[in-house]
N, C-alpha and C positions, 0 to 999 in steps of 0.2 A: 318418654320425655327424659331428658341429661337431666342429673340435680348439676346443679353449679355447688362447687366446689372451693371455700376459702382458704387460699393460699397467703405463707406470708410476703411479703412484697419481694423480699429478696428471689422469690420464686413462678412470678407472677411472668406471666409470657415474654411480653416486653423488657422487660430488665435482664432475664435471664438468657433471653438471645443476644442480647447486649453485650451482656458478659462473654458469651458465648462466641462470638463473633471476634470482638477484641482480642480472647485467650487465644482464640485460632491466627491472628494475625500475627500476636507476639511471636508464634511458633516460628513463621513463614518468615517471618523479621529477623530475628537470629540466623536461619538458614541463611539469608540473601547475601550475609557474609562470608560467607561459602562454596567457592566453586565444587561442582557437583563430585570430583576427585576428594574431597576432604569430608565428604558424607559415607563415604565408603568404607574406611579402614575401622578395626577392632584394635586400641591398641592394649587392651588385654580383657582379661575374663571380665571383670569385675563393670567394664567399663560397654557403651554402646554404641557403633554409627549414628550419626544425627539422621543418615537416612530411617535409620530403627527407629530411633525415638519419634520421630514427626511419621513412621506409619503404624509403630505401635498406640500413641492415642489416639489418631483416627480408628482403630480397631477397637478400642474402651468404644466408643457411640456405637460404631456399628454392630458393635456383639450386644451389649449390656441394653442399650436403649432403640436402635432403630427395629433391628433383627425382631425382637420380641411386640413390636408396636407398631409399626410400616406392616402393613398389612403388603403390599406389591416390591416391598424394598429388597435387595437381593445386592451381595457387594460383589464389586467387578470381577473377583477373581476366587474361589471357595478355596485357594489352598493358601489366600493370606490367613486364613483364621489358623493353621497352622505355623505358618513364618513369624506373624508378630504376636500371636498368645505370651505373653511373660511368663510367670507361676501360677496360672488358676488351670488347679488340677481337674477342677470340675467341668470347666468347658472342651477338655480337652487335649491332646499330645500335642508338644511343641518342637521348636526346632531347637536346637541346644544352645544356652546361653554361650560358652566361649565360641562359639561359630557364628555369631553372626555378622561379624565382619567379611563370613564369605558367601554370601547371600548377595551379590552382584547382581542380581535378578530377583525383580522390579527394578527397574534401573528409578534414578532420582527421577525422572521427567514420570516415571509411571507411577509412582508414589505422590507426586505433586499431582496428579489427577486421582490417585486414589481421597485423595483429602480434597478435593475441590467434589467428586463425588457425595464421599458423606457430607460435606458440607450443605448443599442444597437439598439432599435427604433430609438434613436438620430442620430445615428453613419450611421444607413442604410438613416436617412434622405438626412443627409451630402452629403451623396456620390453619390442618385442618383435623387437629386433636381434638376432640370432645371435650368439659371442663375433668368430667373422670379421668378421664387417659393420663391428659398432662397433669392431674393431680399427683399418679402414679409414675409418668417418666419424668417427673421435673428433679427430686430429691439425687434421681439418678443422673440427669443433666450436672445439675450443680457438684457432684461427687467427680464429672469426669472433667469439668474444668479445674478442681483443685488438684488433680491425678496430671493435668497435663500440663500444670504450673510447674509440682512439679518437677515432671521431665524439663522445660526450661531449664531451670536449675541447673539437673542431669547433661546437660546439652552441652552450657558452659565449663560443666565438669569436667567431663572427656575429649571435649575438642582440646581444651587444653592440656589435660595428659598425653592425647595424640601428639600435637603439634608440641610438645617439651621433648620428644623424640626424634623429632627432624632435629639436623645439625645446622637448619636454616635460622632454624626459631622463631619461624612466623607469627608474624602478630594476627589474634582474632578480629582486635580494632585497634589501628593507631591512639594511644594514650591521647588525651587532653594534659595537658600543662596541670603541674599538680598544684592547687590551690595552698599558700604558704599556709603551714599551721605546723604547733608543736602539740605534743602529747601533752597535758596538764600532768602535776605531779600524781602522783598514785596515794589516793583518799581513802580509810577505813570507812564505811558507810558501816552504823550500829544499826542493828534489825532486830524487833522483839524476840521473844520465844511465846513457846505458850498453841495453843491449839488453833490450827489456822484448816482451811478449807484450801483445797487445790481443785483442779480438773475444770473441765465445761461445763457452766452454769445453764446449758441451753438455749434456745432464743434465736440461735444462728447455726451457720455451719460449722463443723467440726468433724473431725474424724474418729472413729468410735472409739482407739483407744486413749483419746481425751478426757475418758469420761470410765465411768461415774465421779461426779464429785466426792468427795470425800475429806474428812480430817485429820491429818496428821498435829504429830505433837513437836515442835520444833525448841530446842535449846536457846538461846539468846545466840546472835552470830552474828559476826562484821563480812562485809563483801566488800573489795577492792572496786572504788569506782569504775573505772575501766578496764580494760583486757590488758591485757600482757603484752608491750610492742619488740618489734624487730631490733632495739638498742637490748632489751632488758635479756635476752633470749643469748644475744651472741655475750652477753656475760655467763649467762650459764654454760655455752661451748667452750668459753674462752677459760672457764674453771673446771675446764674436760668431763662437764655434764656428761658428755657420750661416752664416757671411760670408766666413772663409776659406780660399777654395779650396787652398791648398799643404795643407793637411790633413788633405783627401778624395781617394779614388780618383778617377778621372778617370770612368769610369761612375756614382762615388756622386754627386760635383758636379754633373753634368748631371740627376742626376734630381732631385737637391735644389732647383736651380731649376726645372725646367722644375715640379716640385710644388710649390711654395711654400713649402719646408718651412723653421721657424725652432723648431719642437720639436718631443718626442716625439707619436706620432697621440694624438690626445684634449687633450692638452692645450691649456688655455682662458686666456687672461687677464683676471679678474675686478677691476674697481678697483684693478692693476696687483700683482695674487698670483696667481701660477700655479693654476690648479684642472684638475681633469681627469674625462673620462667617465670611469664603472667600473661595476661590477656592480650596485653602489649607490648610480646617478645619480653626477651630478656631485657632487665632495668637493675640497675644497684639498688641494694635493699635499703629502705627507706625509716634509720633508726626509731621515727614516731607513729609508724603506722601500727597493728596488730601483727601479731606473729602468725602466719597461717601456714596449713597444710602440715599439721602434725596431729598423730593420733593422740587416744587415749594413754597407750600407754609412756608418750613423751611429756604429753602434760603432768599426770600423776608422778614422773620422776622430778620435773621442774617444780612442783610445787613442795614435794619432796626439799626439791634440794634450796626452794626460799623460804623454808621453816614453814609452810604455809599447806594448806589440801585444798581439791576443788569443792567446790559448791555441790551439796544435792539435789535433785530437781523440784524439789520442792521448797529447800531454800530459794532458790532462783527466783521461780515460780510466784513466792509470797513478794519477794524484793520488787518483781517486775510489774504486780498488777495493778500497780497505781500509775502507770505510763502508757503512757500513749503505743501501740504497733507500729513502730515509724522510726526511719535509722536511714542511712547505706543503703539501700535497696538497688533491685536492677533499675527500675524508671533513671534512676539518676543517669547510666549508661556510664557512671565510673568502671564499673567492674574490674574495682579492684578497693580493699580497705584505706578508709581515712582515719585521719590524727581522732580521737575522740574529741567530746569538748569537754568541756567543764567550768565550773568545780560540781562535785555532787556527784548521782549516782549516773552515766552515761555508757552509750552505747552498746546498752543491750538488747536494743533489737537491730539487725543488719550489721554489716562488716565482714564479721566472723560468727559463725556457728562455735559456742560457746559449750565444752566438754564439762560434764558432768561426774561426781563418784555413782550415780544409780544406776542401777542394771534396767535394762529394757525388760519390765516384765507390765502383767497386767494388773490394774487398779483394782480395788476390791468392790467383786460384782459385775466384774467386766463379763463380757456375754459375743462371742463375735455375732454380725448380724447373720441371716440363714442364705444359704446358697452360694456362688462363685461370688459376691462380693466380698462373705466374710472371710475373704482370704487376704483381702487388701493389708490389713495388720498384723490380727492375731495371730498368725502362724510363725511371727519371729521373732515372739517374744522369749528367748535365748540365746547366753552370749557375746548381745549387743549392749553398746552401751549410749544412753541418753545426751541428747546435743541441745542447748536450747538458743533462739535467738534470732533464727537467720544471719544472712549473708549479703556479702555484694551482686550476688547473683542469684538471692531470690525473690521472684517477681511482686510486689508492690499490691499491697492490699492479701497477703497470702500467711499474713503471721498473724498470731494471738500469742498472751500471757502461759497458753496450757498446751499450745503446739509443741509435741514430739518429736522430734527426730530421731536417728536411731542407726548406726553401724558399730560393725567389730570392732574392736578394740587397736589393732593392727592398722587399719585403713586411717592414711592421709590424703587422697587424691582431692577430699569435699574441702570447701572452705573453711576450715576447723582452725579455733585457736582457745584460749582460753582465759576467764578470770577467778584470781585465787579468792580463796576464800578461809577468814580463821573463827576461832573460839572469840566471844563477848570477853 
């Protein structure tokens, strides 16, 4: 005889196909904007075909959860498990990440049947799991829809660095009419000091290195209500922010030259007015929106250079856990940042991915979990630097107050912007 097994609801059959089924939709939904030409191309290392992205999470279920738990399951082709493997060294040799824009084969129509495969794979799992089994593949379920939210994200990312390379300038989706709003002034928000608890309390999902919770000792500190917009940004250009060096880290200066850089990525100069790629073709940059698409180390010189530093994540962290998850998100289908509102402390969840002074490293007592999962995080924990907030492009119900994120220092292709942050 099964023992039946108590699940919490978040994970209970029904809800979790639910989700499951939705996340899979979102995928295919993004793609449909997409003639199957624009799923193909690499436009560089860092970045991935949408074909990749929508066959490598279909490859997260069928490695992680069907493979080991479908007793008859078998995926249509044994040499995708090399094609879309990403970094889990333990399942396996892959195909090289800057290659896989030439990975032409699977063509899209055969990757759109690879995902309608495991899909129904899922659906027989559901229904004829034992309470044990889905005790054991549900946590794994729910691990591979927040892994393929998100590539969403990932999706929006690099279609648009792709298509910022055509001299076309294709739009992802024609804009909506931009709703009138201004920026509110920019507000000192005072935040105690004193011994505060960060990380995941439990209780729900989260990614391991969310956690452990733990206390830090924070200073008394002010946070700027909102981010930093596209008006405030071209004053720092326009005071040759990109020309001096006392301003910049000493690794930020070196890359800013040796890149060329004199503004945020995308940005254009049109008969001498700032314009920029975005989801919706090139548009003139829009003085009250957030500034996006700049690294860590442009942020750290702009706060540099407004007497001010960025927030640490754990400041962040403490200022943000009395608000709601909820901002700019994809459901809106803006995909692209809005004016904040205000008065008070705003928009810090959605818009812009909000850069951080903390190094990506691990919390005290962190542990990865055992086998090709615990590769998901903890092995990058160097280097990188902390982001927090989400964006306009990521998907809806997908953030919490102790959500990480996490790239180089160097890298602006993500929706990155920033809010300053001083001494009490």
């Amino acid at each position: 005889m099964v023992t039946s097994v108590r699940l919490t609801s978040s994970l209970e059959r029904s809800p979790l196909l639910e989700r499951f089924r939705a996340c899979r939709t979102l995928t295919e939904s993004l793609a449909s904007h997409l003639a199957p030409e624009d799923q193909v191309p690499q436009s560089m290392p860092d970045a991935s075909p949408t074909k990749w992205h929508r066959a490598h999470t279909t490859w997260f279920f069928d490695t992680f959860v069907l493979q080991p738990s479908l007793g008859d399951y078998a995926p249509p082709d044994p040499c995708y498990g090399y094609l879309f493997n990403s970094y889990y060294e333990a399942v396996g040799p892959r195909h090289p990440r800057p290659a896989r824009g030439l990975v032409t084969r699977p063509t899209v129509a055969e990757v759109t049947a690879y995902r309608e495969h495991v899909d129904a794979a899922m659906e027989r799992l559901a229904r004829t799991a034992d309470d044990a089994l889905w005790a054991r593949v549900a946590p794994l379920v729910e691990l591979g829809i927040a892994h393929e939210e998100q590539h969403q994200e990932l999706v929006l990312m690099d279609i648009l660095h792709l298509f910022a390379q055509n001299r076309l300038r294709p739009a992802f989706r024609v804009p909506e009419p931009r709703t009138p709003g201004r920026a509110p002034p920019l507000e000192w928000i005072a935040l105690d000091g004193g011994v505060h608890a960060i990380g995941h309390r439990g209780g729900g999902f989260a990614f391991d290195c969310e956690g452990p919770r733990h206390e830090v000792l924070l200073r008394p500190y002010r946070l700027a209500s909102r981010a930093v917009t596209n008006g405030e940004w071209k004053a720092f250009i326009d005071d040759d922010g990109y020309r001096r060096p006392e301003l910049w880290l000493s690794d930020g200066w070196a890359t800013a030259q040796r890149e060329g850089w004199e503004a945020p990525l995308y940005w254009e100069r049109h008969d001498g007015d700032w314009h920029a790629m975005t989801l919706g073709g090139m548009q003139p940059t829009d003085d009250d929106l957030p500034v996006c698409h700049v690294s860590h180390y442009e942020a750290d010189a702009y706060a540099t250079w407004a007497g001010k530093r960025l927030p640490t994540e754990a400041e962040w962290e403490v200022a943000a856990a009395a608000h709601a998850p909820a901002g700019n998100t994809l459901g809106s289908w803006r995909l692209a940042p809005a004016p904040a509102s205000g008065p008070g402390l705003s928009q810090l969840f959605g818009d812009v991915w909000e850069w951080t002074s903390s190094p990506y490293v691990a919390y005290p007592g962190f542990r990865p979990e055992p086998g090709a999962v615990g590769e998901y995080n903890g092995k990058f924990m160097s280097n990188q630097m902390v982001l927090r907030g989400g964006c306009c492009a990521t998907p809806d119900g997908h953030l919490r107050a102790t959500y990480r994120n996490f790239f180089y220092p160097h890298m602006r292709w993500m929706f990155s912007g920033l809010r300053l942050a001083d001494e009490a």
